[in-house]
FIKOLZA-1660 file (N, C-alpha, C; in steps of 0.1 Angstrom, whole numbers, plus 5000, padded with zeros to 4 digits):
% residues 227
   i   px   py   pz ch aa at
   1 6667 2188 7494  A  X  N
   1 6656 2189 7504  A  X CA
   1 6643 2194 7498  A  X  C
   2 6631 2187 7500  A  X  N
   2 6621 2195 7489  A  X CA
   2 6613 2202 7498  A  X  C
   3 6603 2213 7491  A  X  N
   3 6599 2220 7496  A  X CA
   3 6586 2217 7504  A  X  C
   4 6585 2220 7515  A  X  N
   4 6571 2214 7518  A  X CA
   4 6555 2221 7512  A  X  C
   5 6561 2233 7512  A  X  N
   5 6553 2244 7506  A  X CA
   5 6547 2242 7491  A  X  C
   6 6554 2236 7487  A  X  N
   6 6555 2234 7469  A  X CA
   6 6539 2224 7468  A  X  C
   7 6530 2226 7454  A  X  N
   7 6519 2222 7455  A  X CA
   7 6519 2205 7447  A  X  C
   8 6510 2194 7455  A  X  N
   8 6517 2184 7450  A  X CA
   8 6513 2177 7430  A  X  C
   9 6508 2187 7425  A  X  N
   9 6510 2185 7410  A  X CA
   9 6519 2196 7408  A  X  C
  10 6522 2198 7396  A  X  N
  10 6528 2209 7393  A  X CA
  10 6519 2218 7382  A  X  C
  11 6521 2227 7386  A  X  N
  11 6508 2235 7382  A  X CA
  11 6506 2240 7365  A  X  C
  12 6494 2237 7357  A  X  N
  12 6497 2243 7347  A  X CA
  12 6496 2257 7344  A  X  C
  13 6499 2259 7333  A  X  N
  13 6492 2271 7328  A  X CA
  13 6480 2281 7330  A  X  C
  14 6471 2290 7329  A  X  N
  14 6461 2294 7332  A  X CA
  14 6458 2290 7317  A  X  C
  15 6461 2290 7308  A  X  N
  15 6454 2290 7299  A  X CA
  15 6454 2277 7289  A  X  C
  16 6458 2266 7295  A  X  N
  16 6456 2254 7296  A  X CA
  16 6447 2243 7306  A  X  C
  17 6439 2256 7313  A  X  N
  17 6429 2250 7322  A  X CA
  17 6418 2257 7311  A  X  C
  18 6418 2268 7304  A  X  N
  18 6407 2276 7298  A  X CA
  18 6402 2265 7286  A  X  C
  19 6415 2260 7281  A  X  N
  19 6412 2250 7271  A  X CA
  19 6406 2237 7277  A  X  C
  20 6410 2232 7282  A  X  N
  20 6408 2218 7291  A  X CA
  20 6393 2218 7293  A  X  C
  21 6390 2231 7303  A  X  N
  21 6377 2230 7311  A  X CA
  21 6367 2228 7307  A  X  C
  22 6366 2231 7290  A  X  N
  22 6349 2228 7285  A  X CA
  22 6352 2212 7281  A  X  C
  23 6360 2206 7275  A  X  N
  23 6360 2194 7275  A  X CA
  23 6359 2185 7288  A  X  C
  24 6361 2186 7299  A  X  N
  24 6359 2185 7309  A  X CA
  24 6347 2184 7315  A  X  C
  25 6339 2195 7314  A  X  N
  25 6325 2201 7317  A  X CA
  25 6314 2196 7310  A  X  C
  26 6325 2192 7293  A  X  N
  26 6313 2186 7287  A  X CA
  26 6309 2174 7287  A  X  C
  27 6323 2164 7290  A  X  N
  27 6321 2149 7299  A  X CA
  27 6314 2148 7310  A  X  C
  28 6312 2157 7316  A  X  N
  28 6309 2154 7330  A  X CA
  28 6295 2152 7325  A  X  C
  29 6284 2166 7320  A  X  N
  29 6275 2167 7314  A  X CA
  29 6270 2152 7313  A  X  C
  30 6274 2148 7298  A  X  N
  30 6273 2136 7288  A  X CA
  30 6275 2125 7299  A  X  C
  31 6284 2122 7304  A  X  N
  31 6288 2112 7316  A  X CA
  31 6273 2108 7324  A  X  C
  32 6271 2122 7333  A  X  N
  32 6259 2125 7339  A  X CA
  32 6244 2119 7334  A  X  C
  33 6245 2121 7322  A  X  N
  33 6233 2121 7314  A  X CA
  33 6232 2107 7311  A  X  C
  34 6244 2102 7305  A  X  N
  34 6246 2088 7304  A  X CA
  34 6241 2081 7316  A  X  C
  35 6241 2083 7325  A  X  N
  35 6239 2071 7335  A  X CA
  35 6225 2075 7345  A  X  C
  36 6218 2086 7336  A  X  N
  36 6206 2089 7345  A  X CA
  36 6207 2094 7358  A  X  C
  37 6220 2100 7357  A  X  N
  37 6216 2109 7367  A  X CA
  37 6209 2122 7366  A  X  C
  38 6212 2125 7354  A  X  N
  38 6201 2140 7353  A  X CA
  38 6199 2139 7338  A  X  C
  39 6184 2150 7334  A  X  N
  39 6182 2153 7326  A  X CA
  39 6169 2141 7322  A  X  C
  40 6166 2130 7329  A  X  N
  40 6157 2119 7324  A  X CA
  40 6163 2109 7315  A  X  C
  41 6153 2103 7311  A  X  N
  41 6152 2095 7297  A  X CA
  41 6159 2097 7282  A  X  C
  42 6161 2115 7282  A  X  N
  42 6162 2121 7270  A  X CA
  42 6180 2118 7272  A  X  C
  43 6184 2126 7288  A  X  N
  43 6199 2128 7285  A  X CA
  43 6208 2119 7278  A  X  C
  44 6202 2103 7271  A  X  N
  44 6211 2090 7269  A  X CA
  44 6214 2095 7256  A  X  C
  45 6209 2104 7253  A  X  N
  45 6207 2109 7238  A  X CA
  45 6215 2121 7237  A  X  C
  46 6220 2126 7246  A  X  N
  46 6226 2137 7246  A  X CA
  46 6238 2143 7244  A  X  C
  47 6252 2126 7240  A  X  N
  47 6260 2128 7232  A  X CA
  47 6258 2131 7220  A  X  C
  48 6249 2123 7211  A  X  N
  48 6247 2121 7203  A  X CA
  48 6242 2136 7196  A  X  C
  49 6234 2146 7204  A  X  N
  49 6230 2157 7200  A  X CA
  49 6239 2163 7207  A  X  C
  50 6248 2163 7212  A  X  N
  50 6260 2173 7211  A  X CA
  50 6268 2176 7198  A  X  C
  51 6271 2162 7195  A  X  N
  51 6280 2161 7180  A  X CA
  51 6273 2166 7167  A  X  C
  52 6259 2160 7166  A  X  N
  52 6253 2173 7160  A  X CA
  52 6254 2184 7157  A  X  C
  53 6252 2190 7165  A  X  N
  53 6252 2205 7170  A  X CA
  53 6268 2209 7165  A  X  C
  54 6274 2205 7172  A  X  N
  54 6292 2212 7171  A  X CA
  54 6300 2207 7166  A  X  C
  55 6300 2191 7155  A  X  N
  55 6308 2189 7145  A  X CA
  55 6308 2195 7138  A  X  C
  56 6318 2194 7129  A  X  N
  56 6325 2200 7120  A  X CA
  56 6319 2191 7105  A  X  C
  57 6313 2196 7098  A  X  N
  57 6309 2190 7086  A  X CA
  57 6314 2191 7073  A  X  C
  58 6320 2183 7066  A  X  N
  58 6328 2186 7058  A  X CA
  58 6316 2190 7042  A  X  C
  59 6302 2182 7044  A  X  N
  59 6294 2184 7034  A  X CA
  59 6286 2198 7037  A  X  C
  60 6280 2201 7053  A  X  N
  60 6282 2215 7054  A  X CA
  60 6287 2225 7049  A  X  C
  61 6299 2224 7055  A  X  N
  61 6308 2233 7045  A  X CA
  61 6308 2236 7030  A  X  C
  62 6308 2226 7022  A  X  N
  62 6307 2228 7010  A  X CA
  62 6295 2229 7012  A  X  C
  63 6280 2226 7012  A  X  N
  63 6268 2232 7008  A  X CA
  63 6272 2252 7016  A  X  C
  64 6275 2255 7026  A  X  N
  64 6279 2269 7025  A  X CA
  64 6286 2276 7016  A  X  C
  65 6296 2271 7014  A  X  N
  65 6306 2275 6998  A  X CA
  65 6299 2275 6986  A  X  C
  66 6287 2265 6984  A  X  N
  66 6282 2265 6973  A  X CA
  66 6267 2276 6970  A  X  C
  67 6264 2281 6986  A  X  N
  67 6252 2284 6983  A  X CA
  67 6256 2300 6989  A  X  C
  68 6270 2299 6995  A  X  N
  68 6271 2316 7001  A  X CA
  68 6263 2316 7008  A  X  C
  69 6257 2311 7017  A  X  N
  69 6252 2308 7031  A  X CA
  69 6260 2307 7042  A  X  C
  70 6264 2318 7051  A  X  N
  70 6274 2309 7062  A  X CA
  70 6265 2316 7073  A  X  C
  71 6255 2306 7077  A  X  N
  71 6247 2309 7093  A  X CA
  71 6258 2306 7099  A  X  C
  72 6254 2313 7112  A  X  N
  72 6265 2315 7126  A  X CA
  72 6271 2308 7131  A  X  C
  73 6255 2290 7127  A  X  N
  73 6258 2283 7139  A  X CA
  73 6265 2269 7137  A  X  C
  74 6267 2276 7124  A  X  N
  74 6275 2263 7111  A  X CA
  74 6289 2271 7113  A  X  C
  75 6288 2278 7112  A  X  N
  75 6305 2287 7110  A  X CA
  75 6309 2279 7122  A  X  C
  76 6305 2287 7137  A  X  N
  76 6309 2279 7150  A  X CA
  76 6317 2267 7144  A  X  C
  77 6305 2255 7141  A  X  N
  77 6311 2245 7142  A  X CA
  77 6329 2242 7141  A  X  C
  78 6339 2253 7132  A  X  N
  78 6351 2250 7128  A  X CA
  78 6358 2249 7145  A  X  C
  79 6354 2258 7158  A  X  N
  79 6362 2258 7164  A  X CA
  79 6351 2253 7177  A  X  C
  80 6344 2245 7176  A  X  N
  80 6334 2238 7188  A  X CA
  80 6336 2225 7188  A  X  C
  81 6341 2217 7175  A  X  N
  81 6343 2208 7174  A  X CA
  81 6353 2196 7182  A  X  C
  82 6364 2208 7188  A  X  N
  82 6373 2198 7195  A  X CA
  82 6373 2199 7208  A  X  C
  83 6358 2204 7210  A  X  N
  83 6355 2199 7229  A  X CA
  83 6344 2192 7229  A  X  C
  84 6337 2186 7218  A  X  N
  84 6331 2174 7217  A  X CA
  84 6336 2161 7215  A  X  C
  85 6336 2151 7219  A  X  N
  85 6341 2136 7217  A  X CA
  85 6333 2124 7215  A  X  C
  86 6333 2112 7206  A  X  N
  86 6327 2110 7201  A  X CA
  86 6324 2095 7214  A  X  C
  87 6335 2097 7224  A  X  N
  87 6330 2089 7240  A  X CA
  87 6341 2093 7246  A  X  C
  88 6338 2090 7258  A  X  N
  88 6347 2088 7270  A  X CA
  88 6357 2091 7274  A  X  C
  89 6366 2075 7266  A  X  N
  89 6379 2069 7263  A  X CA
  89 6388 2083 7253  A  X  C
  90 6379 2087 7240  A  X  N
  90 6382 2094 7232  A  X CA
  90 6385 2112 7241  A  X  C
  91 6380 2114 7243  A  X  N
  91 6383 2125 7250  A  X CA
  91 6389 2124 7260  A  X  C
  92 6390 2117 7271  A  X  N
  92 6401 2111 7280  A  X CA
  92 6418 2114 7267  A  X  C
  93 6417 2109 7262  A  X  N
  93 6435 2102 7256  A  X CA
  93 6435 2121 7250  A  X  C
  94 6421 2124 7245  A  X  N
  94 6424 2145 7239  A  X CA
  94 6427 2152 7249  A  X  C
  95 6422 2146 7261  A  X  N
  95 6423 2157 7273  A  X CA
  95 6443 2154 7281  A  X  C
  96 6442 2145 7278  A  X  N
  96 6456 2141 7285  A  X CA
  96 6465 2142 7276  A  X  C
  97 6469 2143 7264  A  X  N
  97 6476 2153 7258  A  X CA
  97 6475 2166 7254  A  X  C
  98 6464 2171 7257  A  X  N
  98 6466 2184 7261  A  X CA
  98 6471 2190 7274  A  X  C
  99 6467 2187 7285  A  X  N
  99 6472 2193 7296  A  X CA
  99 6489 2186 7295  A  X  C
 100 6492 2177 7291  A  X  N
 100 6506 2171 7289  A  X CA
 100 6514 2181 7282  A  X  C
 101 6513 2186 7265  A  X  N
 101 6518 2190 7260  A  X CA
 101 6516 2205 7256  A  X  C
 102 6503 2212 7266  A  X  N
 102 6502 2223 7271  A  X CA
 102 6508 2227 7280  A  X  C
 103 6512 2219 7290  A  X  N
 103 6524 2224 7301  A  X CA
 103 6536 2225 7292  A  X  C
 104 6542 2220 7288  A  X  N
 104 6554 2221 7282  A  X CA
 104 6556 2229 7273  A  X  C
 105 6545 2232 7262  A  X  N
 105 6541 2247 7255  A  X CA
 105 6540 2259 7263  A  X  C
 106 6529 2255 7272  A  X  N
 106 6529 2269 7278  A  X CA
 106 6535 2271 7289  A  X  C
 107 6546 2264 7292  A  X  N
 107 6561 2272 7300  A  X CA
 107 6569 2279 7296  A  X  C
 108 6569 2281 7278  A  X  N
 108 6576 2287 7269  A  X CA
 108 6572 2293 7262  A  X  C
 109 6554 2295 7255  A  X  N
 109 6549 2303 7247  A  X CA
 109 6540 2313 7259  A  X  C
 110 6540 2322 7255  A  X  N
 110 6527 2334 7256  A  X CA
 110 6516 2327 7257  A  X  C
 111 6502 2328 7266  A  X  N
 111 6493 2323 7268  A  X CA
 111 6489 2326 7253  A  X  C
 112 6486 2338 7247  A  X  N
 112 6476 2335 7234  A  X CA
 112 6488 2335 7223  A  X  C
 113 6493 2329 7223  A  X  N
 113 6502 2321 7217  A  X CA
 113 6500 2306 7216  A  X  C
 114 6497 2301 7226  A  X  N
 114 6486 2288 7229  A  X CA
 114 6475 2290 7226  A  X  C
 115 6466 2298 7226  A  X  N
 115 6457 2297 7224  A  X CA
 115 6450 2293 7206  A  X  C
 116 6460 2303 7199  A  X  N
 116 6460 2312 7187  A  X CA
 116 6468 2291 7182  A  X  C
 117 6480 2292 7188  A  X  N
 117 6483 2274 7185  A  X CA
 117 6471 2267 7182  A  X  C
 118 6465 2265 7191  A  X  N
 118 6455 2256 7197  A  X CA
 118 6440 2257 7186  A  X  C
 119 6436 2270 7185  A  X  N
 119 6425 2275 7179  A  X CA
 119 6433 2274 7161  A  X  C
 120 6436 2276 7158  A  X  N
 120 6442 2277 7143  A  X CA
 120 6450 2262 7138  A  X  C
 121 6452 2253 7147  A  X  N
 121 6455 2244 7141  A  X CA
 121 6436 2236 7138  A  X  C
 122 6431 2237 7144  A  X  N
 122 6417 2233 7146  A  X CA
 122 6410 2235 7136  A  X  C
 123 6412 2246 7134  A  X  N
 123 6407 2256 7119  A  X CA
 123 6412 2249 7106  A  X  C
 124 6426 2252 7110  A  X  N
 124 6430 2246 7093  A  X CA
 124 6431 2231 7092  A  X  C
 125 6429 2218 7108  A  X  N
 125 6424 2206 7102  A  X CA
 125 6409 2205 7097  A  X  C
 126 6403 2208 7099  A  X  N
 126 6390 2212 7095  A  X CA
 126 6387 2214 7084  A  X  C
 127 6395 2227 7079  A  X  N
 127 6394 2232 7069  A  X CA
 127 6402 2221 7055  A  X  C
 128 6410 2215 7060  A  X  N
 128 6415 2206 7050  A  X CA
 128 6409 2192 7052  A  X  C
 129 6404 2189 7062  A  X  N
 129 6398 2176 7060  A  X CA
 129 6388 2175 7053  A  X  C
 130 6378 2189 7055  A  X  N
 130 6366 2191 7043  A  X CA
 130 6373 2194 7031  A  X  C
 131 6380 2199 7024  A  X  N
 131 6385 2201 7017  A  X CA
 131 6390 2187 7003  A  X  C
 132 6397 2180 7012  A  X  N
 132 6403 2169 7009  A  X CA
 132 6391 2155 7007  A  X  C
 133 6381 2156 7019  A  X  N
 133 6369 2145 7022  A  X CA
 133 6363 2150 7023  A  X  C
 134 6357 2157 7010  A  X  N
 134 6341 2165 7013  A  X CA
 134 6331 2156 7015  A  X  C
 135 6331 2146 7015  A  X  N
 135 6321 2132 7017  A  X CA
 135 6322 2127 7032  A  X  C
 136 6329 2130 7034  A  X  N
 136 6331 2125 7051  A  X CA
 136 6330 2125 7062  A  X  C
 137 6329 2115 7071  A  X  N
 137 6321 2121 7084  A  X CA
 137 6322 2130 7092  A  X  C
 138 6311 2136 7099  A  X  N
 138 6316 2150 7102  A  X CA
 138 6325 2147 7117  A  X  C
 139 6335 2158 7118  A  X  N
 139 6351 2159 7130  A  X CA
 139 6344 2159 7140  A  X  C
 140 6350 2151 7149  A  X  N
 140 6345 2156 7165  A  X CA
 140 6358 2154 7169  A  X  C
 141 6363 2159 7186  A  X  N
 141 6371 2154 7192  A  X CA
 141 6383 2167 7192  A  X  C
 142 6392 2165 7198  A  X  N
 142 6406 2174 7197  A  X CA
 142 6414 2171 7194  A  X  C
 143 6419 2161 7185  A  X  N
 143 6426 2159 7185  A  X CA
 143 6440 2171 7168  A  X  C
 144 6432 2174 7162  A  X  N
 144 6437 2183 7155  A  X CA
 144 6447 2198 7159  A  X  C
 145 6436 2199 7172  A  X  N
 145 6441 2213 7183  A  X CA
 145 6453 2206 7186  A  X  C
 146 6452 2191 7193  A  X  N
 146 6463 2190 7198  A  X CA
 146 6475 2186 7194  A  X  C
 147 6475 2176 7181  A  X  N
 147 6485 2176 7170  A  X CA
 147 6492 2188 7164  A  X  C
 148 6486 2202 7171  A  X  N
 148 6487 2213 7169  A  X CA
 148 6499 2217 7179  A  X  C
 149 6496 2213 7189  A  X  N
 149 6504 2215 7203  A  X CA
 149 6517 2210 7199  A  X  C
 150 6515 2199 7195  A  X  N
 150 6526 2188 7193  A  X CA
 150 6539 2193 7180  A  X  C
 151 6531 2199 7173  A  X  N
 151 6537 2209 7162  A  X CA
 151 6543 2221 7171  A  X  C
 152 6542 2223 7177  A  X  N
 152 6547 2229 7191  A  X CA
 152 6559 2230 7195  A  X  C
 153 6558 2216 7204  A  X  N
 153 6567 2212 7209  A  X CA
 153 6581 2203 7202  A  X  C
 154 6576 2204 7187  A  X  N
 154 6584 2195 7181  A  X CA
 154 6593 2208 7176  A  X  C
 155 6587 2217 7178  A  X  N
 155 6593 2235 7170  A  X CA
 155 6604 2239 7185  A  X  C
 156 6598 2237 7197  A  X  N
 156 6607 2236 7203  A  X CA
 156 6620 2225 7205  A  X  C
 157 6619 2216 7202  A  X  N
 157 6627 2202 7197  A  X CA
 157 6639 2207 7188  A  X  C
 158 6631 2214 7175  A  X  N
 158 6640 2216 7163  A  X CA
 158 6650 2223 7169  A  X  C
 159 6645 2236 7175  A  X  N
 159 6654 2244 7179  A  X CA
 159 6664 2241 7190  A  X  C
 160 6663 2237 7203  A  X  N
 160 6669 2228 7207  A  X CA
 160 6677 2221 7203  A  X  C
 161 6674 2213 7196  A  X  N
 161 6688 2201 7193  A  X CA
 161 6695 2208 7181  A  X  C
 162 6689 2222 7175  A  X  N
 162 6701 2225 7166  A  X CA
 162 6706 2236 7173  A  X  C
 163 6705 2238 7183  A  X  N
 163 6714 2250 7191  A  X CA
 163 6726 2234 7198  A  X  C
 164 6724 2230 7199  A  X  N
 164 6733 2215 7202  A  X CA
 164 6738 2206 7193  A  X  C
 165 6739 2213 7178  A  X  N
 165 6745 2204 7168  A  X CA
 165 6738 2190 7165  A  X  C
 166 6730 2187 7171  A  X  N
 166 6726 2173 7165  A  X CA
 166 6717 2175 7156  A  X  C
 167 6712 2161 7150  A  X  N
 167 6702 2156 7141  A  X CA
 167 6691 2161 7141  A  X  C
 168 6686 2175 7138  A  X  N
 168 6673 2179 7139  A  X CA
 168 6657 2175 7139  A  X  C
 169 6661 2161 7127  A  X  N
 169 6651 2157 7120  A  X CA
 169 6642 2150 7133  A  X  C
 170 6653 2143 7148  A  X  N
 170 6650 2138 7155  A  X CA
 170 6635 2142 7165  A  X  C
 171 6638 2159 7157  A  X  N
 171 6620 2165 7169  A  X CA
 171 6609 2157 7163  A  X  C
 172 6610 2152 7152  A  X  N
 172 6598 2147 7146  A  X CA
 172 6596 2132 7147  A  X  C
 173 6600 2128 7159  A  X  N
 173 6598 2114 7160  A  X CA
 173 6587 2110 7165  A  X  C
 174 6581 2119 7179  A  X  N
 174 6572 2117 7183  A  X CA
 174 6560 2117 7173  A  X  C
 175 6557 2125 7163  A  X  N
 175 6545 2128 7148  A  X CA
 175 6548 2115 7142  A  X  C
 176 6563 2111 7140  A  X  N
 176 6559 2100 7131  A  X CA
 176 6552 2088 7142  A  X  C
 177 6557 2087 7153  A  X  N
 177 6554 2075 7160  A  X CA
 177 6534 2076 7160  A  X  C
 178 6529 2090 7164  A  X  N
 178 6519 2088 7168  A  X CA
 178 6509 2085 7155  A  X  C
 179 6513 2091 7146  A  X  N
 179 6507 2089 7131  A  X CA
 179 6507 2074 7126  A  X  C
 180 6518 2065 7129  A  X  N
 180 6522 2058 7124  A  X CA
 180 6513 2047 7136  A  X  C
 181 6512 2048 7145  A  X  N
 181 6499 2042 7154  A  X CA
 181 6486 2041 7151  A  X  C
 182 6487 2058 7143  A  X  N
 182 6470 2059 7142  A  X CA
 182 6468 2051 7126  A  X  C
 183 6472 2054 7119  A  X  N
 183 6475 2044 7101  A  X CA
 183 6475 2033 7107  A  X  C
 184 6481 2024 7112  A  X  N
 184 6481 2014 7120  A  X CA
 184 6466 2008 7124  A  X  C
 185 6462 2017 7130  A  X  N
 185 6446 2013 7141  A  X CA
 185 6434 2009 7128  A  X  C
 186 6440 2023 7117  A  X  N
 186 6431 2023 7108  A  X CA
 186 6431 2013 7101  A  X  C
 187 6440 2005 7094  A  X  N
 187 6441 1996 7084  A  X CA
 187 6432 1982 7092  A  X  C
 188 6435 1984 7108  A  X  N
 188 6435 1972 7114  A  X CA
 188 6417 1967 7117  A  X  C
 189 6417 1982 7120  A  X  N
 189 6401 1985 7128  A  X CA
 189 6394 1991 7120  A  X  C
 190 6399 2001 7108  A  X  N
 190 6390 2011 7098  A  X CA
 190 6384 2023 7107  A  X  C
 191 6376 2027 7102  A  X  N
 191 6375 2036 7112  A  X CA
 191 6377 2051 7098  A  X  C
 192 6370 2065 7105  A  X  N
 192 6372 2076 7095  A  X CA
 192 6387 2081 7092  A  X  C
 193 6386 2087 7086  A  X  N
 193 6404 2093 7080  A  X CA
 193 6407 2108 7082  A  X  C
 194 6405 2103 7096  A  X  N
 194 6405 2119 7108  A  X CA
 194 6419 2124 7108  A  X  C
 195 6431 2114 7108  A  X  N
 195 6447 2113 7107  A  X CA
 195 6448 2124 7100  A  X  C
 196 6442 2128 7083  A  X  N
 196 6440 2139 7077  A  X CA
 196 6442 2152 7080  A  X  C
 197 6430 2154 7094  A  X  N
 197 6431 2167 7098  A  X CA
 197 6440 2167 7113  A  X  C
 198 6444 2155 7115  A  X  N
 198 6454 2158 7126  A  X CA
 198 6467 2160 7119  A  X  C
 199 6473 2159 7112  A  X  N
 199 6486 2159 7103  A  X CA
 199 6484 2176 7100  A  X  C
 200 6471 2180 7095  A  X  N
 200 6471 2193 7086  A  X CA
 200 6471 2199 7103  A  X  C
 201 6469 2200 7113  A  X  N
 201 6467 2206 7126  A  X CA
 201 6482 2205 7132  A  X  C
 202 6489 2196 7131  A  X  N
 202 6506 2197 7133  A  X CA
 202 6513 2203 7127  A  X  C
 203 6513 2203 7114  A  X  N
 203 6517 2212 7106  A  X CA
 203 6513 2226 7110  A  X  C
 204 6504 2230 7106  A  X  N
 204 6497 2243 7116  A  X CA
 204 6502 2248 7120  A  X  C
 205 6504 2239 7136  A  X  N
 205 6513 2237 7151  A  X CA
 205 6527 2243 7149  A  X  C
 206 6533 2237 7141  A  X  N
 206 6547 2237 7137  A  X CA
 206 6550 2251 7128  A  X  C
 207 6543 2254 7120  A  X  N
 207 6545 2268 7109  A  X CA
 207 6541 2280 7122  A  X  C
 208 6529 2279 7126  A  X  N
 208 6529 2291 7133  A  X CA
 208 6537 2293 7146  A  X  C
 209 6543 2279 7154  A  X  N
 209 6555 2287 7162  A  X CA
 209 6567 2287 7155  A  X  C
 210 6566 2288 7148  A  X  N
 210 6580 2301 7138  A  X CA
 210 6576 2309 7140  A  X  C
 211 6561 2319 7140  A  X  N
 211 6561 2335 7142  A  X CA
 211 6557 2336 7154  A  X  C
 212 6547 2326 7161  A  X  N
 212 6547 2331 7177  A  X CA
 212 6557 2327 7188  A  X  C
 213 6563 2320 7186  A  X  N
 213 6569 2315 7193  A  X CA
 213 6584 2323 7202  A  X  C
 214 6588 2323 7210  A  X  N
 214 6595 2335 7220  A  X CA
 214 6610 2334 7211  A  X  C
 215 6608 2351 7201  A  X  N
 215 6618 2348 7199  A  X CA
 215 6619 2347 7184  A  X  C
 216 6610 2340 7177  A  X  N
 216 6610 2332 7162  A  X CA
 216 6610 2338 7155  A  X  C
 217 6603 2352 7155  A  X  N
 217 6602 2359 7142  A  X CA
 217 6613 2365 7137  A  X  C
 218 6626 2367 7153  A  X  N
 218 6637 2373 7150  A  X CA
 218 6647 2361 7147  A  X  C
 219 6645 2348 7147  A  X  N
 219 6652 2342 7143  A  X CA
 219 6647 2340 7127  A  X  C
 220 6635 2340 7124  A  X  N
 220 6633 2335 7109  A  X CA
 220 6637 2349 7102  A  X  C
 221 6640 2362 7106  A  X  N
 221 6644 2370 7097  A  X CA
 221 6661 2367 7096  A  X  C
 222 6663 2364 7111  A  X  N
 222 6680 2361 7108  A  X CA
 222 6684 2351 7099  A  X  C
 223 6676 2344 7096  A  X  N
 223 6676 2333 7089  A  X CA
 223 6678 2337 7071  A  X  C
 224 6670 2347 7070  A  X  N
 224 6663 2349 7055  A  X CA
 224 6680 2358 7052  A  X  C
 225 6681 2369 7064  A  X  N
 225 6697 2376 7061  A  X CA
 225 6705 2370 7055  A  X  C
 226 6708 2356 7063  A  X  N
 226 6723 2347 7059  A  X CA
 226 6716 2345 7045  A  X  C
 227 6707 2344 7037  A  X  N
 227 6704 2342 7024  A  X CA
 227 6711 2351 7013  A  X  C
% end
């Protein structure tokens, strides 16, 4: 018998709306502006000087490494970058795997445990896409945060199916499948070699819930004992 009381989505996280909501906010904005409803003549321009402003620059970066310059508003850029989107569609598919695989994270991790997920996978795709493509176009979009998540939920997968004796390697199907889509799109359509920092942002995902995750730290020392 179901509840009538019960609300008809199922509710996320609070701190899967804190992520969500500037990407959100910032569509609406950009959307807005797109279509003249506010802001005039200028707003059609106003994705465009979003991304500006809050991508992630991989030749930035190195001109700060090389000159020991890190203004504020360049630093920013490492973790502003994945509530900008480079359209629509694009932040649409970042926003719905986040609230997707933020529910599922965050029924099981600590809110800043998500967060700290979420923000640090971001960082270190970033930090290795400049790293690896210092020539390349600058990041926009979420998707690294959320390849981050995904590193996540694949950490909850591992564990899972090896408290059940099976095939562990199996949590990682969903990474290969999505990866193996995006490699796919690229060869087909070309396009930047963002896959980079979403892989380095899963990874991330996956290393750090071993220490945040409910639980992990005491299992990775139990782990190190049986050694």
């Amino acid at each position: 018998m179901s509840d009538p009381n019960a609300p008809p989505l199922n509710p996320l996280p609070s701190v899967v709306w804190l992520l969500a909501l500037p990407v959100i906010a910032m569509e609406i904005v950009l959307g807005a502006g797109a279509q003249g409803l506010i802001g005039g003549p200028e707003a059609v321009g106003w994705r465009m000087r979003a991304m500006e402003q809050f991508a992630f620059s991989p030749r930035v970066m190195h001109w700060m490494l090389g000159t020991g310059q890190f203004p504020p508003g360049h630093m920013a850029r490492i973790v502003t970058y994945p509530f900008v989107h480079a359209s629509f569609t694009h932040a649409l598919f970042a926003l719905v795997f986040l609230l997707a695989l933020g529910k599922m994270v965050g029924e099981i991790f600590r809110a800043w445990a998500v967060a700290l997920i979420f923000f640090g996978s971001a960082i270190m795709g970033a930090l290795v896409y400049g790293v690896l493509l210092p020539q390349a176009a600058p990041l926009v979009g979420g998707y690294p945060a959320v390849y981050g998540l995904i590193g996540a939920f694949s950490f909850l997968m591992w564990v899972r199916l090896g408290r059940t004796g099976a095939n562990q390697y199996r949590a990682f199907s969903l990474i290969a499948m999505l990866l193996g889509i995006q490699l796919l799109f690229g060869l087909l359509f070309g396009g930047p070699p963002d896959w980079v920092a979403d892989l380095a942002g899963f990874v991330t995902g996956f290393v750090l819930s071993l220490l945040v995750g409910p639980g992990s730290w005491g299992r990775v020392l139990a782990k190190l004992r049986q050694r």
